[in-house]
C-alpha positions, -999 to +999 in steps of 0.1 A: +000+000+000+016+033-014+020+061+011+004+079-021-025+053-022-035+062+014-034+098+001-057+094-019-085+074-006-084+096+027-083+125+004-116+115-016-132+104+017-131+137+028-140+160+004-169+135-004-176+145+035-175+183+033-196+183+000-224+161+019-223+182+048-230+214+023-255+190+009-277+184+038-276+220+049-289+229+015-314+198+015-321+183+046-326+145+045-364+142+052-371+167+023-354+142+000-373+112+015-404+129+009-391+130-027-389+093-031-413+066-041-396+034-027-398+007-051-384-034-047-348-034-046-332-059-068-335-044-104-303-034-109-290-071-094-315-087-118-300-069-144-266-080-144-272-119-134-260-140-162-282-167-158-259-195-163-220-206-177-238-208-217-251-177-214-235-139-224-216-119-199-239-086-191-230-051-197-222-025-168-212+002-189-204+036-175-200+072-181-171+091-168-155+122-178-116+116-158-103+095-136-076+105-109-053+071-127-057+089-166-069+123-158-093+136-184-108+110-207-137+128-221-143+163-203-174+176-225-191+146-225-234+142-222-242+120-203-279+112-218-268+108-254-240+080-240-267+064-220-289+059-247-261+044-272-247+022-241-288+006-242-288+003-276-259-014-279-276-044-254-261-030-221-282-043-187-270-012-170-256+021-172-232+036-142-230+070-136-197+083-119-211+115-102-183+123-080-171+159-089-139+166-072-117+136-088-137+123-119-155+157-130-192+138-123-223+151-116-249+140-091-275+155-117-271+128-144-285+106-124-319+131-132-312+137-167-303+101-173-330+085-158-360+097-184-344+086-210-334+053-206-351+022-193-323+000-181-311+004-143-289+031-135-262+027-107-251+058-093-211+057-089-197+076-062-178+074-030-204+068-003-197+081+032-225+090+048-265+072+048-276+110+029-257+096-002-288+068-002-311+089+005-303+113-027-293+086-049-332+072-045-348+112-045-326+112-084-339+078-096-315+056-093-316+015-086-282+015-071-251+027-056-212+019-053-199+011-015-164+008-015-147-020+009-116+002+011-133+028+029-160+011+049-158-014+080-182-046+081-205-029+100-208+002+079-213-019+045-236-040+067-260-012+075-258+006+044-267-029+025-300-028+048-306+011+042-303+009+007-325-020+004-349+000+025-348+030-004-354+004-030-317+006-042-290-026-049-260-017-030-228-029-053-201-034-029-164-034-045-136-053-034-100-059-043-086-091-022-096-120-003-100-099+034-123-072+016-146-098+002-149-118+029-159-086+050-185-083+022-201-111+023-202-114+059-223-084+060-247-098+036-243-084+004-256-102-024-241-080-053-200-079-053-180-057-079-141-070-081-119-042-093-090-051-106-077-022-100-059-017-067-068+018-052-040+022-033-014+019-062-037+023-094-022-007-106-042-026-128-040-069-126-075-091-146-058-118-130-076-099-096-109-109-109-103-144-121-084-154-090-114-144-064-146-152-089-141-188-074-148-174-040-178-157-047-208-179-039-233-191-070-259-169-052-243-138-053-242-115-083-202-113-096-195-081-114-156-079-129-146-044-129-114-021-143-091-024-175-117-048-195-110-032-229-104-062-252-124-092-265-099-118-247-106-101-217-142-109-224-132-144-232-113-156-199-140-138-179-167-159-202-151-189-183-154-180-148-186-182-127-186-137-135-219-126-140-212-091-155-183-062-164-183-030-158-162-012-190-161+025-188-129+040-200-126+020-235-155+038-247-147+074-230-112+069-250-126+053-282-135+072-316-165+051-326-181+042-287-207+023-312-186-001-332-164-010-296-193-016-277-206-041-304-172-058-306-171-061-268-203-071-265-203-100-293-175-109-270-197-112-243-219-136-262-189-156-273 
C-alpha cells in the first residue's frame, strides 16, 4: 500500500464529506425522503445476473469524464446521449460516476439520465454517509457503489440494509480475499471485483479471475477495471462472473458504437 494510495482514498473520503455536509444544509434528508417513491430493490441485481455458464456476460457500462489514474478522458461529454447508445448497444445497466472533485461527475445525471433510458442506473460515487442513499433514491437511481476500502463490516452491513430500505442494490467493490470476505459477511448479495488496486492504481485481470471462485453461485459477480479487449471478455466468459463494468474503452474510443458491439459480441462468445 503506497503512502500515495493512502493519500488518496483519505483525500476522496473527505472532500466527499465536506460536500455532503454542504448538501444536507442545503437539503435536509427528510425533504429528499419525501421526494422518493420506494420501489423493490433488486433491479439493478437482476439486471446483471448472467443466468448460467452458456449464457452472455452482461454489460455495466459507465459514463465518466476523468479519472484521478488517466486524468481527463472525455471532459465535454453528455451523459444522456452516451446512455442511450450504451442501451442500444444491449447494455443491462448504465453507471453513472457522479463524484465531482476527482472524476469531474455530476450528481445531476443521475436526473437527466433516468427519463431517457429504461435500463437500471447505478449511481457511482464514494459513499460516506446514509444521505448519499437517500439522494441517490430522491434522483432515480436503482443502485449505488460502497467501497470495501473505505468502509468497516459494520458500515457496509448497514448501508446494505438502508439501501434495500430505499429500493436501491448496494454494489459493494472489493480488491482481495480480506475485503470480500468482509463483504459477504455483512450480507451483500451484489459484489464488484476491481482489478484495479486503489491504493497503487495498478491494474491486474488476473484480480478478478483469482477471487470469482470465491464468490458464492448466489451472489451477483460483477468484474470491474481495465476490461478493454475481446480476450478479456473471453477468460472472464469462463469464470462463474456474471457481469463487467467497461467504462474508460468507450470514453477513449473514436467510434463508442462499433467498440461496444465488438465487446459485446465478446460477451456472447
Amino acid at each position: 500500500m503506497s503512502p500515495a494510495g493512502i493519500d488518496f482514498l483519505v483525500r476522496i473520503a473527505a472532500d466527499r464529506r465536506r460536500r455532503v455536509e454542504a448538501m444536507m444544509l442545503q437539503v435536509p434528508g427528510h425533504v429528499l425522503r419525501d421526494r422518493i417513491t420506494v420501489r423493490p430493490a433488486g433491479r439493478l441485481e437482476y439486471a446483471l445476473r448472467r443466468g448460467g455458464a452458456d449464457r452472455p456476460l452482461r454489460m455495466l457500462c459507465e459514463v465518466k469524464r476523468a479519472s484521478p489514474s488517466h486524468g481527463e478522458l472525455h471532459p465535454n461529454l453528455d451523459p444522456v446521449p452516451m446512455a442511450q447508445l450504451y442501451e442500444r448497444g444491449g447494455a443491462a445497466a448504465v453507471s453513472l460516476v457522479t463524484e465531482p472533485d476527482h472524476f469531474m461527475g455530476e450528481p445531476e445525471w443521475v436526473d437527466a439520465v433516468r427519463p431517457h433510458v429504461a435500463i437500471p442506473i447505478l449511481m457511482k460515487d464514494f459513499v460516506v454517509d446514509s444521505y448519499q442513499l437517500l439522494d441517490a433514491a430522491a434522483r432515480g437511481a436503482d443502485g449505488v457503489l460502497l467501497l470495501a476500502a473505505l468502509l468497516s463490516a459494520t458500515q457496509i452491513q448497514r448501508l446494505v440494509i438502508e439501501a434495500k430500505l430505499l429500493g436501491l442494490d448496494a454494489l459493494v467493490e472489493v480488491h482481495d480475499q480480506n475485503e470480500l470476505a468482509r463483504a459477504l459477511k455483512s450480507g451483500a448479495t451484489l459484489i464488484g471485483v476491481n482489478n484495479r488496486d486503489l491504493h497503487s492504481f495498478e491494474v491486474d485481470l488476473n484480480t478478478s479471475i483469482k477471487l470469482m471462485p470465491r464468490i458464492p453461485v448466489g451472489v451477483t459477480a460483477v468484474a470491474e477495471s481495465g476490461l478493454s479487449a475481446p480476450e478479456h471478455l473471453a477468460r472472464l466468459r469462463a469464470t462463474r462472473c456474471d457481469a463487467v463494468l467497461m467504462g474508460e474503452v468507450f470514453m477513449t474510443s473514436a467510434d463508442p458504437a462499433a467498440t461496444l458491439a465488438l465487446l459485446a459480441a465478446a460477451a456472447r462468445g
